[in-house]
N, C-alpha and C positions, 0 to 999 in steps of 0.2 A: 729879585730875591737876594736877600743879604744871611751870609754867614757869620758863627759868631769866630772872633781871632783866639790864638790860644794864650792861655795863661800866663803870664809871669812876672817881673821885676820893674815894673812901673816906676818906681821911685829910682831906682839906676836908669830909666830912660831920661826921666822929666831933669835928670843931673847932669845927661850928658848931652840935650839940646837944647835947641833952640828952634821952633818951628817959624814961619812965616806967617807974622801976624797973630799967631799963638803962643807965647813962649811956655805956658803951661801946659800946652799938649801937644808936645812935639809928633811929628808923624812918627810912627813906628811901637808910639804906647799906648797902654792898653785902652786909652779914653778917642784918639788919634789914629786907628791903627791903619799901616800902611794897603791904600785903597787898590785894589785892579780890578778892572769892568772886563769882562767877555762882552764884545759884540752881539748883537742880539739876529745871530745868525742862523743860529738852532736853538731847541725847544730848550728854555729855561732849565727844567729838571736834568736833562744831558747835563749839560755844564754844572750843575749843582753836586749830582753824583761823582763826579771827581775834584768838586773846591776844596772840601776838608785835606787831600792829600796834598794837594798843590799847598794850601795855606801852612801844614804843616811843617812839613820839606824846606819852604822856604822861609820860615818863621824860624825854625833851629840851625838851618847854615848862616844867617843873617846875626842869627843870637851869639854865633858861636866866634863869629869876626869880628863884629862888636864888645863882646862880652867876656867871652871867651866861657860861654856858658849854652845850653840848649833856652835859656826862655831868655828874653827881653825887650825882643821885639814883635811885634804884632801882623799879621797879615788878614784880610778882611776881602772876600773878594764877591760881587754880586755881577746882575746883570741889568744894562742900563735898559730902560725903555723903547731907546732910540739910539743911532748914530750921534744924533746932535747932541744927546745929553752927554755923554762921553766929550764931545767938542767944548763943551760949556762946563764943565768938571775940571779939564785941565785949566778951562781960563778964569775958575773962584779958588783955585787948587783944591779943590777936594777931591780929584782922580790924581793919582800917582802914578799909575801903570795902566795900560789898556792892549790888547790885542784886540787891534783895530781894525779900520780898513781903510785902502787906499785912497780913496777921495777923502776921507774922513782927516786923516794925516796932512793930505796936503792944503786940506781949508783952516784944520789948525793952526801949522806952523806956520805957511803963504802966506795967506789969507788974513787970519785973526792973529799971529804974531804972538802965539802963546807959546812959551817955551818947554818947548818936547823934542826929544830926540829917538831915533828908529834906534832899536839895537839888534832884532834878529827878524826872522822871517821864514814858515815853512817850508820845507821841499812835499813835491806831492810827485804822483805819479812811477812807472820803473823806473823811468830815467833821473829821478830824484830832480823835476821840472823846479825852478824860483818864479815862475810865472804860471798865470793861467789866463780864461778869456770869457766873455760873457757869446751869454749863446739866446738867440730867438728858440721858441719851440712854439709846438701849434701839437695838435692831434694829425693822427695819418689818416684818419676820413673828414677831417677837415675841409678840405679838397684847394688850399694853402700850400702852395708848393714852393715859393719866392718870394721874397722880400717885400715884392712890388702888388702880390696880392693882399699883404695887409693892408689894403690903403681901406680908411672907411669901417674896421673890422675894430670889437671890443678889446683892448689891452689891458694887460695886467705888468704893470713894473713891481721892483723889490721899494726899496728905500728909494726917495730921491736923492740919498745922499750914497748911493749904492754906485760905487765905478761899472761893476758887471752887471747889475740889474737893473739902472739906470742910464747913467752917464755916458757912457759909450753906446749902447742901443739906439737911446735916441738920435745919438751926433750921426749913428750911424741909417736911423731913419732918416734923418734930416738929410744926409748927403744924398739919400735916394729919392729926395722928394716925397715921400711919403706921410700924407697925412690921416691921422689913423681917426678912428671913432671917437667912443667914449673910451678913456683912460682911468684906471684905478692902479692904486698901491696897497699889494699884498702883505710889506714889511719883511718879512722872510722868504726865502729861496722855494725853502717844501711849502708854502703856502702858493705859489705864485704857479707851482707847476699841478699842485691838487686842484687849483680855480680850472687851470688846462686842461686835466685830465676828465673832472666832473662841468666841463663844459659850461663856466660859469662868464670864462671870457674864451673867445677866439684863437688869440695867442699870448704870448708872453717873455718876458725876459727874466734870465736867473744866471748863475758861475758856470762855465764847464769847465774838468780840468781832466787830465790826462789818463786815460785807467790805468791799472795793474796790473797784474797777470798773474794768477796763481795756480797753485797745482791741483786737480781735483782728480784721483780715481787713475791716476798716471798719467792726466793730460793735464796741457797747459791751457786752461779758461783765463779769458778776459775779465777783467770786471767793471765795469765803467763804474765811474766817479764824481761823474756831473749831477746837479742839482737834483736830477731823476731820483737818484740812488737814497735821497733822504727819504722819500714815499713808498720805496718799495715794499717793506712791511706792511703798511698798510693798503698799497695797490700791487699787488704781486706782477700786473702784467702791465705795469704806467712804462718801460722801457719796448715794448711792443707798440702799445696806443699812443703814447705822445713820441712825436718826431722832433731832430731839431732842425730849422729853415735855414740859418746861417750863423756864423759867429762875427763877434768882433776881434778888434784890434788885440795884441797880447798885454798882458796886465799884470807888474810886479804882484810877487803876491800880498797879500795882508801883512801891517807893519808890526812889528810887537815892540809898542815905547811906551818912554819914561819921562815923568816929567823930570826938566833941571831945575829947578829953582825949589827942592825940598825941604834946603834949611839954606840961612844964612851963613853961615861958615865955610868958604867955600871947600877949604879941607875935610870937613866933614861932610858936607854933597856928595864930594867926587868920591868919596871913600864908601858912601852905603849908595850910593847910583852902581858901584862898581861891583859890591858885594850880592847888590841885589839883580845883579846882571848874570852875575856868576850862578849863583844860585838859581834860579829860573833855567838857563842852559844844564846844569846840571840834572836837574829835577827831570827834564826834558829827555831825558837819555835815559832814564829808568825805564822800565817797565811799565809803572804806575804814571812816569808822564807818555811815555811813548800812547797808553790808552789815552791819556787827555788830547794828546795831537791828533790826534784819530775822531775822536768824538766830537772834537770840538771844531778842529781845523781842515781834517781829510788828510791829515798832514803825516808825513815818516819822520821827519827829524826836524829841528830847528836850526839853524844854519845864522851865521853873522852878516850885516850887511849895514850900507852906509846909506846917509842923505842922496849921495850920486846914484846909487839902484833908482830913484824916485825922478831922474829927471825926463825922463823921453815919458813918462804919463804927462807928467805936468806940463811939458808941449801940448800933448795931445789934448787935454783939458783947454787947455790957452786955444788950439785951433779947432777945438769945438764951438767955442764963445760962448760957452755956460755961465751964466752968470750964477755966480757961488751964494749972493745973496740971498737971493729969488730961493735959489735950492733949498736955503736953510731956514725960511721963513716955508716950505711948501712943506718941509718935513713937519716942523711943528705945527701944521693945520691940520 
């Protein structure tokens, strides 16, 4: 789903760049306008319901560094199909910005050698966690108790280009010798644990992350936060019925990057890469982003981090021996 960007001074953009391979419509105006993909993590309209703020927000701080006016630049932000379309957006340039995901990142930049760089990344949970981990689940009358009873049993993964609902699960079926039945991909988290709960597969793989704790009636309640918690609404007792079997290994969280190569001038890159960083962490800390983190990411805050947060996954990928190709030809089948 695509939103439209907002109004302004098009003829003060097309004067002050120069795009890559378009010099008539540079990114940021109104024909160009600066792209960001939501991962397609949760349901389309969630993330829609707060794109207009976000593109606002960040369309008049951006105008106002540049321009030194509220309109001139443009923000345009949808939600891609897939992991991979995001992967293959930064490498035609038509994605400029993406809250991603971690395998997704490191097949970009690694792998395909498209030039993107991390600039921040959620906190979740009390403890305001930068990590979280992918988790097995099964139903509790399943009769599914250990890793080692999935052998032979229907699975359901997220993406295969999914670090938590893929990538890790299997490395870590793999290392348990486990060869499972028939295999499907859900694409989404709440899809993968609704196939679970309406017993369409056996078990499954999706994110778990840390709960929270709030106050309810003068007592302190839990609230879990894992993949469960997207279904509850619509299965009010899916955290009773489905169980989780195990988890994996810990998993930086989801990356929030930018492409570098947005203009040619490199003074003029480093100068709206910068603004438009700012802005984004801003936005982030409002009220109105503080809900988009929430909605979108399970997230409390957005927080700063480097290419080094990403290195101990990128081992672990390397000692899974996934082959990134395979993964990204299985996604788009």
């Amino acid at each position: 789903m695509r939103r439209r960007g907002f109004l302004g001074s098009l003829g003060l953009v097309a004067l002050s760049f120069s795009m890559i391979g378009c010099a008539d419509r540079p990114v940021g105006s109104q024909k160009r306008p600066f792209t960001v993909m939501f991962v397609p993590s949760v349901d389309a309209q969630t993330i829609a319901s707060r794109a207009s703020e976000f593109e606002k927000y960040v369309s008049q701080r951006v105008s106002k560094v540049l321009y030194g006016q509220d309109t001139g630049f443009y923000v345009k932000t949808s939600v891609p199909s897939s992991y991979i379309a995001v992967v293959e957006g930064f490498g035609t340039n038509k994605v400029d910005f993406a809250v991603f995901n971690t395998f997704g990142y490191i097949l970009t930049k690694d792998i395909k050698n498209f030039p993107i760089q991390v600039v921040g990344t959620v906190t979740r949970g009390e403890i305001r966690e930068k990590s979280y981990k992918g988790q097995i689940i099964a139903r509790k009358d399943s009769g599914i108790k250990s890793i080692a009873d999935l052998k032979g049993k229907k699975f359901a993964f997220t993406d295969p280009a999914s670090t938590s609902g893929f990538i890790l699960p299997s490395a870590l079926l793999k290392k348990n010798n486990v060869d499972l039945g028939e295999v499907i991909f859900g694409q989404r988290h709440d899809s993968v644990v609704t196939m679970v709960y309406q017993k369409q597969v056996d078990a499954g793989a999706t994110y778990y992350s840390s709960p929270d704790y709030v106050m309810e009636n003068g007592k302190r309640v839990e609230k879990l936060n894992d993949a469960r918690a997207r279904v509850k609404t619509q299965f009010p007792d899916v955290f009773d019925v489905v169980k989780i079997i195990t988890f994996t290994e810990d998993i930086p969280n989801e990356p929030w990057v930018i492409r570098t190569n947005l203009f040619k001038d490199e003074e003029m890159n480093k100068k709206v890469i910068e603004a438009v960083s700012n802005a984004i962490f801003e936005f982030c800390a409002t009220e109105e982003g503080a809900q988009l983190l929430k909605d979108v990411a399970t997230g409390h805050s957005l927080v700063k981090v480097t290419d080094k947060d990403y290195d101990a996954i990128r081992q672990m990928v390397k000692e899974a021996q996934v082959n990134l190709e395979d993964v990204l030809k299985k996604q788009k089948s």
